[in-house]
N, C-alpha and C positions, 0 to 999 in steps of 0.2 A: 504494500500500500504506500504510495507516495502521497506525502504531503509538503515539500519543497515547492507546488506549486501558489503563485500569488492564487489564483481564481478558483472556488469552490463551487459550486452549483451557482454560474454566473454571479456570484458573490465575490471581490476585491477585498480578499482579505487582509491586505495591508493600508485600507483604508476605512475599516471597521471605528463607529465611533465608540467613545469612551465616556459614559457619565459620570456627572460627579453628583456626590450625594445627596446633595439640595436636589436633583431635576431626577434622579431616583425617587425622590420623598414624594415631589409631585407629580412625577408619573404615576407611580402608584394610586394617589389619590383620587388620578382622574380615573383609573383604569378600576379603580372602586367603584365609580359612578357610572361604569358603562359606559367608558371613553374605548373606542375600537382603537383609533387614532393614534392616543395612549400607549394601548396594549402592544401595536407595532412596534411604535418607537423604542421600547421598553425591550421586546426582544431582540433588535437591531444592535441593541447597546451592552445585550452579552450575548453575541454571538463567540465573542473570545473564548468565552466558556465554553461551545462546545469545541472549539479547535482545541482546546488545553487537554480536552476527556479523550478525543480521537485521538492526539498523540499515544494515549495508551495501548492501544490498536495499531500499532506501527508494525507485529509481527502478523497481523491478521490479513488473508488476501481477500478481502472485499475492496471495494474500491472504496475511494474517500469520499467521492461526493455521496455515496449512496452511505457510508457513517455519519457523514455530516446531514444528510435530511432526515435519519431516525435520532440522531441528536437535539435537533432541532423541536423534533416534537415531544423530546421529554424536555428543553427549555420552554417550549409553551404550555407543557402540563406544570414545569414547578411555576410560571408567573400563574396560572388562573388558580393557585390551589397556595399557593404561599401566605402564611399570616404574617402577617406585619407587625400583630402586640406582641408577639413572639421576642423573644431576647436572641435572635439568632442573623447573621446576614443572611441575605438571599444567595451568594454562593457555596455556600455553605451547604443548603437546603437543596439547590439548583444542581450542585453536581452528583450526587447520588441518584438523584432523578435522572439527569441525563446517562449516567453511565448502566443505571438499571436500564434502561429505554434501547441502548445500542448492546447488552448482554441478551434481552429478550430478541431480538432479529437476530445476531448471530447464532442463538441459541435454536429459534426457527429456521435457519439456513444452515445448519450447522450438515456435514457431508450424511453423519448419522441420522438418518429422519428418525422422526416420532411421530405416528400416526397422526391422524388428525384429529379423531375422537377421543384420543386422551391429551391433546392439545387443550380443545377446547374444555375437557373436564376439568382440568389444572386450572384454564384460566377462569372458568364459573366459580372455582374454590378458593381463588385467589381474589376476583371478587368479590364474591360472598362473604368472604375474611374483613377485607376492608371496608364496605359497607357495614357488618356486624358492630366493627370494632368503633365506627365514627358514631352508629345508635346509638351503642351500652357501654362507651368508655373502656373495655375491657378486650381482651382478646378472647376469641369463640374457643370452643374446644372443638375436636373432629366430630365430636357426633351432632352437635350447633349445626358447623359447615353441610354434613350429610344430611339434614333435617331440609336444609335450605334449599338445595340446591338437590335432592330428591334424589341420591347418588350414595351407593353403598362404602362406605370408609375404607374396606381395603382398595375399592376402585382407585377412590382418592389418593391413598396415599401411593397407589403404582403409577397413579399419574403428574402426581405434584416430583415422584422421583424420575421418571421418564424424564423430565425436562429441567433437569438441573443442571446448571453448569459450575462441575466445582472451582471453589475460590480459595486461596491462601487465606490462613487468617491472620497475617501478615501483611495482606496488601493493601496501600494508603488508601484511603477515600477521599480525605482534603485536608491541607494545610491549613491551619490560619494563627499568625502572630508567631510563625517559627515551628510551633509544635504540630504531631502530624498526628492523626487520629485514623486507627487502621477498623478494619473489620473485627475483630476480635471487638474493640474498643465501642461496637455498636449491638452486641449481641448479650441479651438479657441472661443472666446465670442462676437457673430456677432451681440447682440441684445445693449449692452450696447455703443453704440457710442455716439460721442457727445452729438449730441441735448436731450438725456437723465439725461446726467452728469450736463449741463449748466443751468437747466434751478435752481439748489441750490447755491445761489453762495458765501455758506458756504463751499464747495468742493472746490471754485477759492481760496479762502482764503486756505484751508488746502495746496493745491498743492502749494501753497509759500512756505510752511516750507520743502521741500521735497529741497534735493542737486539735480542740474543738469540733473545727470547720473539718480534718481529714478524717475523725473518727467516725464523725457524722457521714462524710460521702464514702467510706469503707462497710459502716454499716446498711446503709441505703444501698451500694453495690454487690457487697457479698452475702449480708444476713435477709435483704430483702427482696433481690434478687431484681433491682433494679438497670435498667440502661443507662448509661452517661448523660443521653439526653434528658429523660426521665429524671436523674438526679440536676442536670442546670435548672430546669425548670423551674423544680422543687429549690433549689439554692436562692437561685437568681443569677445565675453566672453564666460564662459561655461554655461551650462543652470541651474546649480547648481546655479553659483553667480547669475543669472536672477531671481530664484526662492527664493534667501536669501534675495536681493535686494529688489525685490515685496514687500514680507512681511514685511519687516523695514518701509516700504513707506506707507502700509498701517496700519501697528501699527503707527508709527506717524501722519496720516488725522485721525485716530479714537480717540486718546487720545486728538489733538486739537479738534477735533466735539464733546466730551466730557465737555470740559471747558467750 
């Protein structure tokens, strides 16, 4: 895949504009109020974003312009779907989106087919997942999803596995302020709750040496079994400090469990 070329799907990528925060704030606002107008300008102005995600894709032989227009449409899914009271940038929000968006096409284009009727089972459950989860705050369980979508659960899950594409839990998702926050760093840890933790209570002793603010997002991450995001929210911080925080917290329980 070449991407050394200026022009993208008749797109002059070296002439891509650049906004700045002020005319971010009011694009948004207009694009609140059912500004179409808006909403263009708004995507014109991170188009950069999706160049930055296809660079990932540089070992993949699809062509660029056709990453760059599934790109695109997860940059217009994260602008009609992004919250703004959110304590988060919209790059932030936007490149997960986009990199999900270009994993799902190669995923469907991939040499190895996957039928089509367990295409679309995956994507009804997938779906059905997210709609659930925006009603009832909460995530479904498989027999929710089966309910929903009238679809027997081993079905399910032979089809949510048919279309996986495995990932390093290792690999970056997005930088911001220097610190990098990977995959691992976005996935919820439902198995390490308390009654795990307590039963060493070499670990009660570590968590003494932790300030306040780390014991709190250690117990919010390991005993509660919360996401990084999940815990900024609940903070008030960005998920970056969540994720610099962590690891200070747990570089200091390892170097006491050391001694």
């Amino acid at each position: 895949m070449a991407l050394n070329k200026v022009e993208i799907c008749g797109v002059n990528t070296s002439k891509l504009p650049v906004l700045k925060p002020e005319e971010k704030e009011e694009l948004f606002r207009r694009i609140r109020e059912g500004d179409l107008e808006a909403r263009e300008l708004y995507i014109k102005g991170n188009l950069r974003l999706v160049l930055s995600v296809i660079k990932r894709f540089q070992s993949s032989s699809e062509n660029a312009d056709d990453l760059f227009q599934i790109g695109c449409i997860g940059l217009m899914k994260a602008v009609d779907n992004f919250d703004t009271t959110l304590n988060v940038k919209f790059s932030t929000y936007a490149v997960p989106m986009i990199i999900g968006e270009i994993r799902r096409y190669l995923r469907d284009n991939n040499s190895i087919r996957v039928s089509r009727s367990l295409r679309d089972i995956a994507y009804k459950a997938i779906y059905a997942r997210e709609k659930y989860t925006k009603e009832h705050l909460k995530e479904p369980t498989l027999t929710e999803i089966a309910e929903e979508i009238g679809i027997g659960k081993e079905l399910i899950v032979y089809a949510m596995d048919a279309i996986q594409n495995p990932v390093s839990l290792f690999e970056p998702v997005y930088s911001e302020g220097g610190d990098t926050l990977y995959v691992m760093d976005q996935i919820s840890d439902k198995k390490n709750r308390e009654e795990h933790w307590i039963e060493n209570l070499s670990l009660r002793e570590a968590m003494h040496r932790l300030t306040d603010r780390e014991r709190h997002i250690i117990e919010m991450r390991f005993y509660e079994g919360k996401t990084q995001m999940e815990v900024a929210e609940e903070v008030g911080i960005s998920q970056a400090q969540v994720s610099r925080l962590e690891k200070n917290a747990l570089k200091t329980m390892r170097n006491f469990l050391r001694t």
